[in-house]
VMD Tcl script that builds the backbone (N, CA, C; Angstrom):
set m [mol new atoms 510]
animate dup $m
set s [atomselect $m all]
$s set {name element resname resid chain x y z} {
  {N N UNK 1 A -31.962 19.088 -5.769}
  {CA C UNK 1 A -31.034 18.322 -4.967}
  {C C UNK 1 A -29.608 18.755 -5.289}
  {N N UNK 2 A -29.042 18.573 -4.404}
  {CA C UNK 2 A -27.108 19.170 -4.481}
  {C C UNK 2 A -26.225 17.766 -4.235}
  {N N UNK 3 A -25.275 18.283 -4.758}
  {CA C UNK 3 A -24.490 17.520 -5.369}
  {C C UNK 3 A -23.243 17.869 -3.625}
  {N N UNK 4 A -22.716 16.407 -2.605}
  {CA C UNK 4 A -21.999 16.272 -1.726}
  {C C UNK 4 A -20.874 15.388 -1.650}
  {N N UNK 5 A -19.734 15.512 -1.443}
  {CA C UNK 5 A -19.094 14.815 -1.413}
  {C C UNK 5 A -18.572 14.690 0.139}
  {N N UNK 6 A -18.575 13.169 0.676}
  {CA C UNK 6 A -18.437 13.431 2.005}
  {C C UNK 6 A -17.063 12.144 2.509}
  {N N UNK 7 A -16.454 12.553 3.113}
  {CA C UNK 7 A -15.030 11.472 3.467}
  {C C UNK 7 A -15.442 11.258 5.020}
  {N N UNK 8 A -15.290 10.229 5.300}
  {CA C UNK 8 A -15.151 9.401 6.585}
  {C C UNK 8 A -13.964 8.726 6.851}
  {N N UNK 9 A -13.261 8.939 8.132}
  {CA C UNK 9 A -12.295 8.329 9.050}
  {C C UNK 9 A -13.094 7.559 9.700}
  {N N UNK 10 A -12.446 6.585 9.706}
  {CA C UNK 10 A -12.897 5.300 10.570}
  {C C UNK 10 A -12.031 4.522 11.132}
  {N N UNK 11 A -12.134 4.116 12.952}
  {CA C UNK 11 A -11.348 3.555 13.280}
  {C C UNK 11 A -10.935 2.262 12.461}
  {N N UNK 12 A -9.624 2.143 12.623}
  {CA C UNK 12 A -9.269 0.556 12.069}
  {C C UNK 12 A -9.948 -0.695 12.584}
  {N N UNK 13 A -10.005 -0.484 13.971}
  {CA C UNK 13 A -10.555 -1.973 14.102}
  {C C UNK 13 A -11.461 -2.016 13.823}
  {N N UNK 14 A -12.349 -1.083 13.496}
  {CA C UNK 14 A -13.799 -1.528 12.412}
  {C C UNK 14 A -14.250 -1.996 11.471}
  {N N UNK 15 A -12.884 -2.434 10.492}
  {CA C UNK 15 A -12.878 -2.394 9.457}
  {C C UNK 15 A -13.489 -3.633 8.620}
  {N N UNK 16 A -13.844 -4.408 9.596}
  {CA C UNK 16 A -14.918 -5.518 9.687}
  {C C UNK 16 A -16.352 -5.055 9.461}
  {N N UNK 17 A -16.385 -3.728 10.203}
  {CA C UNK 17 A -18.300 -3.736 10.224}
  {C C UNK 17 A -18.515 -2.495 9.293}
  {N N UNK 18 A -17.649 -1.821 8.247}
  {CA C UNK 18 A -17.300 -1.078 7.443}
  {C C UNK 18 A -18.512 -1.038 6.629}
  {N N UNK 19 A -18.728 -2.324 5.540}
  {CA C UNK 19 A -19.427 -2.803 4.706}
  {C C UNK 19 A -21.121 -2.688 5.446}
  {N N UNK 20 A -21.227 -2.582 6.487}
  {CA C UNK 20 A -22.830 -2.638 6.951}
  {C C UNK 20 A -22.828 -0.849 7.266}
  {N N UNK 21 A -21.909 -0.346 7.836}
  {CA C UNK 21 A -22.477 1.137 8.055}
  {C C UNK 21 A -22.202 1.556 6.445}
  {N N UNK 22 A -21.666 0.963 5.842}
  {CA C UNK 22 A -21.731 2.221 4.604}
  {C C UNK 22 A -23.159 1.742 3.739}
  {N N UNK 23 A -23.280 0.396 3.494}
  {CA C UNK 23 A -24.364 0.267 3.659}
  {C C UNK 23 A -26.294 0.736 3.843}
  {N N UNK 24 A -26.022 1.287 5.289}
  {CA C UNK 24 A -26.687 1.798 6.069}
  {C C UNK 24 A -26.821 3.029 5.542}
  {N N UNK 25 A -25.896 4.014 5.208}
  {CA C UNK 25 A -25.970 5.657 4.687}
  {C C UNK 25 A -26.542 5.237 2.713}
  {N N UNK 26 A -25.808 4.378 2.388}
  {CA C UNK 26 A -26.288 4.420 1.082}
  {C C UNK 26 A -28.007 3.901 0.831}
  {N N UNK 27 A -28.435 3.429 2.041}
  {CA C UNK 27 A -30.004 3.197 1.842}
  {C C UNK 27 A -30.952 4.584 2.369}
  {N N UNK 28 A -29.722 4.858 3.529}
  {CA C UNK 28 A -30.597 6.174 4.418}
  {C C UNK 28 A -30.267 7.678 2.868}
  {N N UNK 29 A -29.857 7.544 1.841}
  {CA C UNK 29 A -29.490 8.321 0.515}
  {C C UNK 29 A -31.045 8.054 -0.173}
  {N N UNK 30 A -30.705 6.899 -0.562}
  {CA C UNK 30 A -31.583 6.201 -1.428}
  {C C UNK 30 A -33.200 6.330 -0.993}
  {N N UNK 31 A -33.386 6.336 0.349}
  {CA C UNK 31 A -34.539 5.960 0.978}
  {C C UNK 31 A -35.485 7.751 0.704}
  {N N UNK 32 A -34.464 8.581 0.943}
  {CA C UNK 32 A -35.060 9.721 0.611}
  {C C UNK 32 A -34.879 10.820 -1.009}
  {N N UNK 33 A -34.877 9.470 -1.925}
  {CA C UNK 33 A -34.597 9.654 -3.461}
  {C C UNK 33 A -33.247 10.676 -3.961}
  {N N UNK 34 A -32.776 10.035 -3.052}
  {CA C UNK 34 A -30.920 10.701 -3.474}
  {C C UNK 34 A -30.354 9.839 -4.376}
  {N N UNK 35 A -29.010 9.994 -4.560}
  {CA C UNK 35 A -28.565 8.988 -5.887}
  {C C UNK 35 A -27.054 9.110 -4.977}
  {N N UNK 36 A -26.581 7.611 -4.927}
  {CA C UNK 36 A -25.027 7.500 -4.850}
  {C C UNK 36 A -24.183 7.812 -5.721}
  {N N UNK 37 A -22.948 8.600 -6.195}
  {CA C UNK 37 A -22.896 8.584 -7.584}
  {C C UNK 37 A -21.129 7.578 -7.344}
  {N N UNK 38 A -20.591 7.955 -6.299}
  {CA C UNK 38 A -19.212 6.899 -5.899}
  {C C UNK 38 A -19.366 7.050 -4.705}
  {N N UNK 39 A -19.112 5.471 -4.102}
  {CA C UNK 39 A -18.477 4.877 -3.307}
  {C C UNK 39 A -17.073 4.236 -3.199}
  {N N UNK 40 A -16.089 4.835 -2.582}
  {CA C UNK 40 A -15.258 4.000 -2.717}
  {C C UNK 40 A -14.622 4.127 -0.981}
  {N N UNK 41 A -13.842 2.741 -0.981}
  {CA C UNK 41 A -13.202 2.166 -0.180}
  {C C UNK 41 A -11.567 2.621 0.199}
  {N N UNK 42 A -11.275 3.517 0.266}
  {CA C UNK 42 A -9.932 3.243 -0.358}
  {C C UNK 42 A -8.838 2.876 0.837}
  {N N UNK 43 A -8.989 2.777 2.108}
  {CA C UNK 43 A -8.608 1.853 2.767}
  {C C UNK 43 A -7.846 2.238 4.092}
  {N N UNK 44 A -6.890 1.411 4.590}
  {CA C UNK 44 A -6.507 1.895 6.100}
  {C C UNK 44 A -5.063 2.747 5.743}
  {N N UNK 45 A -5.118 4.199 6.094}
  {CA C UNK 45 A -3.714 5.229 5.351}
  {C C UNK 45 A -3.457 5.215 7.109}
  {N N UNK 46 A -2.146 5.796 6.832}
  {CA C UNK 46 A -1.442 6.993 8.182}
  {C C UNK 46 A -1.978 8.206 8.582}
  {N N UNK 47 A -1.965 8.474 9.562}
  {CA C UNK 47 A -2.926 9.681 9.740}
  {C C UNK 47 A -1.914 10.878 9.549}
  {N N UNK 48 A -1.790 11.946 8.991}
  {CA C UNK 48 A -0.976 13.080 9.645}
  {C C UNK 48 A -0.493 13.357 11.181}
  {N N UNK 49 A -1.655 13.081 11.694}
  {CA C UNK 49 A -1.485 13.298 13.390}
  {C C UNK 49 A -2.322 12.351 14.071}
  {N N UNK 50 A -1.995 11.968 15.506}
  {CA C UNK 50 A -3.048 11.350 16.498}
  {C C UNK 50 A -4.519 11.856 16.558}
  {N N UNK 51 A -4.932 10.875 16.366}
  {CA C UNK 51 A -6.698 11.536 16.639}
  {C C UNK 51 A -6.878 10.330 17.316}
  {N N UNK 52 A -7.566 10.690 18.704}
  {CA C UNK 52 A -7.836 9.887 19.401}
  {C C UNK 52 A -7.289 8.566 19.328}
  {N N UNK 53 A -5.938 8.969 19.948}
  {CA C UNK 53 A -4.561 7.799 20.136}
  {C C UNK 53 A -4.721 6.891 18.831}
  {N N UNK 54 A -4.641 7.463 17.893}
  {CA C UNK 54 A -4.904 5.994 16.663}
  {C C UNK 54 A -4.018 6.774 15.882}
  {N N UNK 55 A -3.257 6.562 15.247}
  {CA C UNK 55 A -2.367 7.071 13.953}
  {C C UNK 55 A -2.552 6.177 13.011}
  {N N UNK 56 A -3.783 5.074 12.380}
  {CA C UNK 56 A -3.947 4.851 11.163}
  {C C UNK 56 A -5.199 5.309 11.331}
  {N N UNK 57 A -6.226 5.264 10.302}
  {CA C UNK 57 A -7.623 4.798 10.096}
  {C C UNK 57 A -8.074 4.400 8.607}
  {N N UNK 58 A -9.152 4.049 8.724}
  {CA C UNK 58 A -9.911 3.612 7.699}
  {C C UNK 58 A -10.437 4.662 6.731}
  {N N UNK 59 A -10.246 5.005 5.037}
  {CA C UNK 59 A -10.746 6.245 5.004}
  {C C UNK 59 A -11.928 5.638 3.479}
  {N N UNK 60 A -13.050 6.319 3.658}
  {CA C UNK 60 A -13.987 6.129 2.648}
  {C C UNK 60 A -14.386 7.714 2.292}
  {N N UNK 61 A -14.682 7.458 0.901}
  {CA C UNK 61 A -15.035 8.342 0.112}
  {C C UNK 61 A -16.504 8.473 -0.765}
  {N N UNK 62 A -17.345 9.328 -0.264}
  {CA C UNK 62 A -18.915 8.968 -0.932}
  {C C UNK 62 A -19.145 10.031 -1.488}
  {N N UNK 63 A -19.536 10.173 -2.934}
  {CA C UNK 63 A -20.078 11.225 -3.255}
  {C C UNK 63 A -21.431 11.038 -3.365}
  {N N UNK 64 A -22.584 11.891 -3.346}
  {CA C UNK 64 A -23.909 11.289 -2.976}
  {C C UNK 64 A -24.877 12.908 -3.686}
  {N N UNK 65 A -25.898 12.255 -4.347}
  {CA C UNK 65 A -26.931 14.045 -4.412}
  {C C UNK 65 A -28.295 13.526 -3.342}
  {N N UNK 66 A -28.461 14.985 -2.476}
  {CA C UNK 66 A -29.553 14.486 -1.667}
  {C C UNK 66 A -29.792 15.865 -1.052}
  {N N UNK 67 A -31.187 16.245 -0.653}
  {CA C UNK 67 A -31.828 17.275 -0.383}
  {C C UNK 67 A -30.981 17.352 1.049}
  {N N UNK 68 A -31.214 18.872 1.781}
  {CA C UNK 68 A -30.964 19.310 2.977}
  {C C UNK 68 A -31.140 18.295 4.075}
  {N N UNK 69 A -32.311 18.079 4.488}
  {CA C UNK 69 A -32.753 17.139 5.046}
  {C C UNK 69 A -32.286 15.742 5.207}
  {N N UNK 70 A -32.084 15.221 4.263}
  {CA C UNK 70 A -31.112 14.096 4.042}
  {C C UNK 70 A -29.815 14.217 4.605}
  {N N UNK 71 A -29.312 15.413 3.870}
  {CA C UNK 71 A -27.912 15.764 4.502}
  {C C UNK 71 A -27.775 16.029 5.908}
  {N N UNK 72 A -28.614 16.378 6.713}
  {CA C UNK 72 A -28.898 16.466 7.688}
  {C C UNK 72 A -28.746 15.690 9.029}
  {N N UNK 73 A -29.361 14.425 8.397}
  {CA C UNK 73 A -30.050 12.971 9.273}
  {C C UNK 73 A -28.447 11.908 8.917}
  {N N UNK 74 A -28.136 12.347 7.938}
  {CA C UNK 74 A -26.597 11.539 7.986}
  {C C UNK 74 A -25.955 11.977 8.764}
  {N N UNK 75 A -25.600 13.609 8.620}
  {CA C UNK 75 A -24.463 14.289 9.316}
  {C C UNK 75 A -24.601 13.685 11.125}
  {N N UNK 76 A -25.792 13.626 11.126}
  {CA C UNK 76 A -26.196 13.867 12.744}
  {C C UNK 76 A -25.883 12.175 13.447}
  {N N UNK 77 A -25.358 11.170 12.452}
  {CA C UNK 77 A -25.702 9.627 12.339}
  {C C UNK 77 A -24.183 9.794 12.409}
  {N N UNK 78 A -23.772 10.536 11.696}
  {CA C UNK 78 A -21.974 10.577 11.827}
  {C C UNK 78 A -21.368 11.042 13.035}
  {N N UNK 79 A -21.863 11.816 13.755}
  {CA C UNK 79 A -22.144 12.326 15.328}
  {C C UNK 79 A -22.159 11.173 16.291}
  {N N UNK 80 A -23.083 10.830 15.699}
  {CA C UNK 80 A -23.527 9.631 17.180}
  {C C UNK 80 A -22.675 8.557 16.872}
  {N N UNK 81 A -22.190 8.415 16.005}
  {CA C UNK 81 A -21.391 7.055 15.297}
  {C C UNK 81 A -20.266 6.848 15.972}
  {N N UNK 82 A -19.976 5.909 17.558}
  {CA C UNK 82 A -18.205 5.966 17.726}
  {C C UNK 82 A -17.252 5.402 16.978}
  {N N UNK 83 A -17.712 5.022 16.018}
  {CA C UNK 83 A -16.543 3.748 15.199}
  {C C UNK 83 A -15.807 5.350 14.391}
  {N N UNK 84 A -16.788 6.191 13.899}
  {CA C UNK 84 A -16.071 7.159 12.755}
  {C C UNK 84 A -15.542 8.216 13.774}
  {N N UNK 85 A -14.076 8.796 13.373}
  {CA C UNK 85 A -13.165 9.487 13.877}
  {C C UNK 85 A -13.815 10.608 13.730}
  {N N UNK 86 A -13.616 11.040 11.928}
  {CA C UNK 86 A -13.709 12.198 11.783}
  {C C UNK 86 A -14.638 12.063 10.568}
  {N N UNK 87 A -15.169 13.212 10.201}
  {CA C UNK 87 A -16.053 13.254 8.532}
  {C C UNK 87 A -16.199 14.685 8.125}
  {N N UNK 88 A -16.451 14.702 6.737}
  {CA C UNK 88 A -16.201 16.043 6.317}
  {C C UNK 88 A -17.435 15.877 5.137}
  {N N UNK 89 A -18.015 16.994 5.353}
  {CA C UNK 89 A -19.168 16.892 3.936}
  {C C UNK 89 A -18.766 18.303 3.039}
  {N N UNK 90 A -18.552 18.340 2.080}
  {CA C UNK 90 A -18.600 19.537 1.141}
  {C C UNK 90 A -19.436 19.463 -0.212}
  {N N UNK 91 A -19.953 20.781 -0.151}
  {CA C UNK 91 A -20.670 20.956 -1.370}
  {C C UNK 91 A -20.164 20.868 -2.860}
  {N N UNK 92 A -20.477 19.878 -3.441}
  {CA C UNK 92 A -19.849 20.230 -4.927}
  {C C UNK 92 A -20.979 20.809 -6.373}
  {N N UNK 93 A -20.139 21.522 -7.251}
  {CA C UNK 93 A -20.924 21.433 -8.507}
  {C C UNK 93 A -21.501 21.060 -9.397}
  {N N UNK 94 A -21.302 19.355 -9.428}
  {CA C UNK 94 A -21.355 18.429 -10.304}
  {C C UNK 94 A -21.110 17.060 -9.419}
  {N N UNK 95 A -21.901 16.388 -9.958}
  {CA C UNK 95 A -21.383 14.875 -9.696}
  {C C UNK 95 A -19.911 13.881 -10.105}
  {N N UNK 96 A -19.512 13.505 -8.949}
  {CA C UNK 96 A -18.305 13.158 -9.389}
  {C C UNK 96 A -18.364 11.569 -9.714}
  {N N UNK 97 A -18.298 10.612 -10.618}
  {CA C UNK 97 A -18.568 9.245 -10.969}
  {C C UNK 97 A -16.984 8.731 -11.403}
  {N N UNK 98 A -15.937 9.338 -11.735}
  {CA C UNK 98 A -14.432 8.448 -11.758}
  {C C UNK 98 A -13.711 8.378 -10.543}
  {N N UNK 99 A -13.085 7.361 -10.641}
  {CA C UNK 99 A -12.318 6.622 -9.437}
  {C C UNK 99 A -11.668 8.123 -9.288}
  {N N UNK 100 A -11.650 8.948 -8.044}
  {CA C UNK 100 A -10.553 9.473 -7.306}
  {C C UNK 100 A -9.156 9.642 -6.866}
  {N N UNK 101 A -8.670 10.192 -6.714}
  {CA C UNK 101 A -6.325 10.156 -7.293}
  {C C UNK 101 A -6.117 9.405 -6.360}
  {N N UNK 102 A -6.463 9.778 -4.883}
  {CA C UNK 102 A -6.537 8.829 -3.788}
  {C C UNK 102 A -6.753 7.189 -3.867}
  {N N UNK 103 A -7.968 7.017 -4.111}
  {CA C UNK 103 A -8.030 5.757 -4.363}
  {C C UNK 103 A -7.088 5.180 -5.569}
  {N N UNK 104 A -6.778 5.648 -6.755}
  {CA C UNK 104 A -5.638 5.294 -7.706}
  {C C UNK 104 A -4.860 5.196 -7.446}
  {N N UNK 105 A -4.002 5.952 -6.470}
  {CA C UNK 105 A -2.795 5.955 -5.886}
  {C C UNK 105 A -2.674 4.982 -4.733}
  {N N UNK 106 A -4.071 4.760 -4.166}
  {CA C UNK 106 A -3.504 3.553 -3.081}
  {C C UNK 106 A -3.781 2.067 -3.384}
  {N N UNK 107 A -4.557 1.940 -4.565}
  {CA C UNK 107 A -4.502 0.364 -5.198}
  {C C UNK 107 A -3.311 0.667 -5.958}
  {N N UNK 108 A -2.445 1.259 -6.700}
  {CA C UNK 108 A -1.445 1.089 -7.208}
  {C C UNK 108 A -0.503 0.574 -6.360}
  {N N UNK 109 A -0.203 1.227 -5.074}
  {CA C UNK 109 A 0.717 0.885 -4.316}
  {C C UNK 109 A 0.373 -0.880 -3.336}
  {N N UNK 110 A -0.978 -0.699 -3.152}
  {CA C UNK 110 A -1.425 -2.079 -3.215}
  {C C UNK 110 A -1.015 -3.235 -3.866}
  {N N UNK 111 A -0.994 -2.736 -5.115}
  {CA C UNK 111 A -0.324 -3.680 -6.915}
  {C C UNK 111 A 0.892 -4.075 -6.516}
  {N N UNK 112 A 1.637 -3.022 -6.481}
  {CA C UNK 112 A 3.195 -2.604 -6.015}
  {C C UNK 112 A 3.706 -3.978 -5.205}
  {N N UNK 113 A 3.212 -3.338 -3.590}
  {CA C UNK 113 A 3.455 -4.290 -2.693}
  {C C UNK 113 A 3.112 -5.750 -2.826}
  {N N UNK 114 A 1.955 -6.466 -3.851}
  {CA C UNK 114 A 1.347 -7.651 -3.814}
  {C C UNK 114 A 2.630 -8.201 -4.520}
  {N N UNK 115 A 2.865 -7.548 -5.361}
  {CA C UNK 115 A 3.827 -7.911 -6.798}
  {C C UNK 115 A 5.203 -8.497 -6.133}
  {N N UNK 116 A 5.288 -7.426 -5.002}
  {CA C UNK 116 A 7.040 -7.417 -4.765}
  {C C UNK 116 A 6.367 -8.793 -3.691}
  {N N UNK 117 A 5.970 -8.685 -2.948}
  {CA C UNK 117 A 5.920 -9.818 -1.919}
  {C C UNK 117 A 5.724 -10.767 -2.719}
  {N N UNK 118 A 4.743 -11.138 -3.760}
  {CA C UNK 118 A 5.011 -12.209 -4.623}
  {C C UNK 118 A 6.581 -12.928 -4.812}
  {N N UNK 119 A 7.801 -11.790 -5.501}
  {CA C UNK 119 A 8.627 -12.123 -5.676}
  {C C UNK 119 A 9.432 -12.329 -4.448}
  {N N UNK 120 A 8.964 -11.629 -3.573}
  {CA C UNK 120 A 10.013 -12.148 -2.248}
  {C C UNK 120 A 9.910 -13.745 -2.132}
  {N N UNK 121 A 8.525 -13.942 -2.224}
  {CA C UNK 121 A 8.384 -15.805 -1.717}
  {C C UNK 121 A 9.215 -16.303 -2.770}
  {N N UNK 122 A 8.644 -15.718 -4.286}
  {CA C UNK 122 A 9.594 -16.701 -5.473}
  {C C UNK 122 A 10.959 -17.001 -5.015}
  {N N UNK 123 A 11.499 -15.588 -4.855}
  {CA C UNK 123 A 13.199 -15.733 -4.695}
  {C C UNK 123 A 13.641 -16.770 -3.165}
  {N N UNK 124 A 12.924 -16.788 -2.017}
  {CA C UNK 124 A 13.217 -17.353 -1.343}
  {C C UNK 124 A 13.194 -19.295 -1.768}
  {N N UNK 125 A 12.049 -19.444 -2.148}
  {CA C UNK 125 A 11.910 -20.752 -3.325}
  {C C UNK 125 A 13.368 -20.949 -3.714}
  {N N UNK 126 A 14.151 -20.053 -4.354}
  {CA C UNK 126 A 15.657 -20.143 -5.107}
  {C C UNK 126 A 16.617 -20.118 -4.919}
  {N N UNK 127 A 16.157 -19.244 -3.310}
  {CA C UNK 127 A 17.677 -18.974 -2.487}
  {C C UNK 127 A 18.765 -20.065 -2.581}
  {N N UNK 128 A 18.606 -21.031 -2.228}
  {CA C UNK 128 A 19.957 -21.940 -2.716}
  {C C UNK 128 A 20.203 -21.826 -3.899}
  {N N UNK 129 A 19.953 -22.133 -4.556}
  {CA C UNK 129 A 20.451 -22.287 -5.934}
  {C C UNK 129 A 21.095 -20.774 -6.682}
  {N N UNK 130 A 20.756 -19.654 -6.093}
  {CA C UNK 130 A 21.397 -18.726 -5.940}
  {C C UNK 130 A 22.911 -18.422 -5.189}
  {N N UNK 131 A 22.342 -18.875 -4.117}
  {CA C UNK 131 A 23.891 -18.962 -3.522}
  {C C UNK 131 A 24.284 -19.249 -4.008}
  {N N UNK 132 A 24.569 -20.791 -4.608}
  {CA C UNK 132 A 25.045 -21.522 -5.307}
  {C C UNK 132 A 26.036 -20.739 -6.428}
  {N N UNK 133 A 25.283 -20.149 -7.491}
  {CA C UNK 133 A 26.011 -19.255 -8.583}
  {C C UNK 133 A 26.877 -18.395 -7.949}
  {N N UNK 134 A 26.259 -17.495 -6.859}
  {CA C UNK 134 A 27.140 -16.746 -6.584}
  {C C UNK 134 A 28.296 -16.935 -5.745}
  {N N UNK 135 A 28.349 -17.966 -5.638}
  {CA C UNK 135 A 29.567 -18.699 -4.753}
  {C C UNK 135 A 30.545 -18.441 -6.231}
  {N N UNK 136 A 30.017 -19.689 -7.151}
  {CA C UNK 136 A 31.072 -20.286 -8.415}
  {C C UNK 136 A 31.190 -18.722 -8.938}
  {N N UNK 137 A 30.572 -17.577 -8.981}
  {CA C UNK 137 A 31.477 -16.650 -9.615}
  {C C UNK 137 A 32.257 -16.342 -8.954}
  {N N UNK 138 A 32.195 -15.715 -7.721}
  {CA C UNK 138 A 32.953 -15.065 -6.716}
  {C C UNK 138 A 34.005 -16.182 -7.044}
  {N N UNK 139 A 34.059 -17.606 -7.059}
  {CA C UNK 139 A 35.646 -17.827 -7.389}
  {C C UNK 139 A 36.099 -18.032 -8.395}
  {N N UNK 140 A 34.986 -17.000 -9.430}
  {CA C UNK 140 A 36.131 -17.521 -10.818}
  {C C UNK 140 A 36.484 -15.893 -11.116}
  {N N UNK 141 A 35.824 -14.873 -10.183}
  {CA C UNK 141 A 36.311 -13.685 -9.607}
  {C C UNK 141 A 37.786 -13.331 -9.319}
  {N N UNK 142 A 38.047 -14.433 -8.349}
  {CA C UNK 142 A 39.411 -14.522 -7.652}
  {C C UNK 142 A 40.252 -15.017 -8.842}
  {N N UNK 143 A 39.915 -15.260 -9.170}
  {CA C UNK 143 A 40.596 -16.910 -10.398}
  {C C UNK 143 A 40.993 -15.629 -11.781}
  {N N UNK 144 A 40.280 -14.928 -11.651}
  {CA C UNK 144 A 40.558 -14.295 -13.098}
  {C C UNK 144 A 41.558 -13.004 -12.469}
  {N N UNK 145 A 41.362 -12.379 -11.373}
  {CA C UNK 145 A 41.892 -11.598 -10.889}
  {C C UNK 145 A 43.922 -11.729 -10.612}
  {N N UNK 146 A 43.995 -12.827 -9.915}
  {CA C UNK 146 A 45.070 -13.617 -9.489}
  {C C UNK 146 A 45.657 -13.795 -11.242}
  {N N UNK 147 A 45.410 -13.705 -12.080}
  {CA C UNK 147 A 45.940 -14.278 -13.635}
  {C C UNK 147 A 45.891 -13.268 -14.336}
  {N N UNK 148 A 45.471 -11.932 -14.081}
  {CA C UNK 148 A 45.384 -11.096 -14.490}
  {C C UNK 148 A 46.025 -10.176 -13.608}
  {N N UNK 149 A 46.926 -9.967 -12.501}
  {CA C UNK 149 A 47.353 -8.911 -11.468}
  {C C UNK 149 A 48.851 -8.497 -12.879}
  {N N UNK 150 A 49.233 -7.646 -12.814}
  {CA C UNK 150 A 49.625 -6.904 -13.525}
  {C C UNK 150 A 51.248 -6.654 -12.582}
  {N N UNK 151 A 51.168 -6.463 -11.194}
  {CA C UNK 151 A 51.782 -6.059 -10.743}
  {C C UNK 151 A 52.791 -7.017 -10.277}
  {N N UNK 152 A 52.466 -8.574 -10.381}
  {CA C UNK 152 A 53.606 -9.700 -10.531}
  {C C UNK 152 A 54.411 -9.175 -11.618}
  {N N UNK 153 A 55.693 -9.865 -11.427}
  {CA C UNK 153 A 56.683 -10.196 -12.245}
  {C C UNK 153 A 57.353 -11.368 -12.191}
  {N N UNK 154 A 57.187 -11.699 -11.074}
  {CA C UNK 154 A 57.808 -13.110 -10.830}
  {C C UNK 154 A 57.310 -14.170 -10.568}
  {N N UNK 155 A 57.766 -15.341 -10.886}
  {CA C UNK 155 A 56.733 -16.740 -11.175}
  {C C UNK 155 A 56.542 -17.239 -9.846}
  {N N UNK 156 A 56.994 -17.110 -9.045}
  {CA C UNK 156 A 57.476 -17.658 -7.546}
  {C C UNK 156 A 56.017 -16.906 -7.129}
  {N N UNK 157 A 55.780 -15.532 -7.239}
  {CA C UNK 157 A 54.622 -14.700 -6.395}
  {C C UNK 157 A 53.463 -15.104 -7.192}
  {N N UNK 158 A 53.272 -15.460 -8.018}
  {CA C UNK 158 A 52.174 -16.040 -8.945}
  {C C UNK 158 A 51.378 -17.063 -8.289}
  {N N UNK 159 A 52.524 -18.020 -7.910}
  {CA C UNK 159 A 52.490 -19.285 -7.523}
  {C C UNK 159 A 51.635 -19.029 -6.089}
  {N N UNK 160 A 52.313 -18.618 -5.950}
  {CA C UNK 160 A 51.834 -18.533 -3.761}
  {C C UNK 160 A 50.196 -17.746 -3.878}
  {N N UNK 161 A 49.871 -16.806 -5.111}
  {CA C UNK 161 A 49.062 -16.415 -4.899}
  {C C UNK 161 A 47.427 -17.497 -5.241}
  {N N UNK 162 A 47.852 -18.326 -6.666}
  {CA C UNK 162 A 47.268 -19.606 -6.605}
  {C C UNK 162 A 47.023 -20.496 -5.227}
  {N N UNK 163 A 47.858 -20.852 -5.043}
  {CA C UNK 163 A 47.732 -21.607 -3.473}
  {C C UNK 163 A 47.086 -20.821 -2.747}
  {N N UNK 164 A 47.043 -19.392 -2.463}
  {CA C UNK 164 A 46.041 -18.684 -1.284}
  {C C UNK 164 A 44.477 -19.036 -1.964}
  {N N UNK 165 A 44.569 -19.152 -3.398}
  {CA C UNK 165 A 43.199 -19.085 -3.943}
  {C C UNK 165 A 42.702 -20.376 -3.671}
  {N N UNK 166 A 43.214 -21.280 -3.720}
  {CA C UNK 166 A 42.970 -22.553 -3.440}
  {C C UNK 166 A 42.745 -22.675 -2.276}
  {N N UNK 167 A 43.220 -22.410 -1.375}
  {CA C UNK 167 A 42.984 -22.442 0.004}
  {C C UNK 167 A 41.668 -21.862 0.427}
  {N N UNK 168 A 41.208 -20.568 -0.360}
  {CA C UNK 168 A 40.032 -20.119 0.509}
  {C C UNK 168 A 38.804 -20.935 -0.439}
  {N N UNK 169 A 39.042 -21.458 -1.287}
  {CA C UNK 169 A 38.132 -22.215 -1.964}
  {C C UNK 169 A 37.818 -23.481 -0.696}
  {N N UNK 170 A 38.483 -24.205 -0.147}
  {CA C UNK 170 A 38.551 -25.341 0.859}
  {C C UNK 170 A 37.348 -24.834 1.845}
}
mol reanalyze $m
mol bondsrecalc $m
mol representation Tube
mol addrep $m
């Protein structure tokens, strides 16, 4: 038996009935004493280009060992299949059993995004009370600025510049 690694495009809106066709190939493996060695999911990417008007899809990754024949009755199941775009089978040397860069790289960014949207809701939770601070610095901004200008000399221009500060405080 040989060792295959095979990737499937899959339309997006399928991505519901995902779990039963993959399913389906990992029994039609099994059924003719093949071995799954990874499955993975790794999810809905951008396409490089339009394939059949869709610029996302669904992408899965199976590595699988299984005689000719086997390989065969899938390939031909991937054919008739309209949900899958595109698929690619290649021969490998060895069985591959660790998570894939692909899939690492797109639950990381998964992580990423959960994390930051997390904090988006937190900070919105705070937004006032944020403003808030950044109001009272911004006028102790002005406040330190106006007492610190360098370029007064006279008590009269000091003065007037207090009163403007006061004023935009109102």
């Amino acid at each position: 038996m040989r060792h295959y690694e095979v990737v499937l495009l899959v339309q997006p809106d399928l991505s519901d009935q995902l779990t039963d066709m993959l399913k389906r190939y990992q029994d039609m493996v099994e059924k003719n004493n093949g071995n799954v060695h990874r499955l993975e999911d790794i999810g809905r990417l951008q396409l490089a280009y339009n394939i059949q008007d869709m610029h996302k899809a669904h992408y899965v990754l199976i590595n699988i060992e299984c005689d000719d024949q086997t390989l065969s009755e899938i390939e031909s199941s991937f054919k008739f299949n309209d949900s899958i775009i595109r698929h690619l089978i290649v021969r490998m040397n060895k069985a591959e059993t660790e998570p894939s860069i692909l899939f690492s790289e797109n639950n990381k960014q998964e992580k990423e995004k959960r994390e930051k949207d997390k904090k988006v809701v937190e900070r919105k939770n705070e937004s006032p009370l944020i403003e808030k601070v950044v109001e009272v610095k911004k006028d102790q901004v002005v406040q330190i600025e106006s007492e610190n200008d360098p370029g007064e000399t006279e008590a009269e221009g000091s003065e007037e510049k207090n009163e403007d500060v006061s004023d935009e405080k109102e």
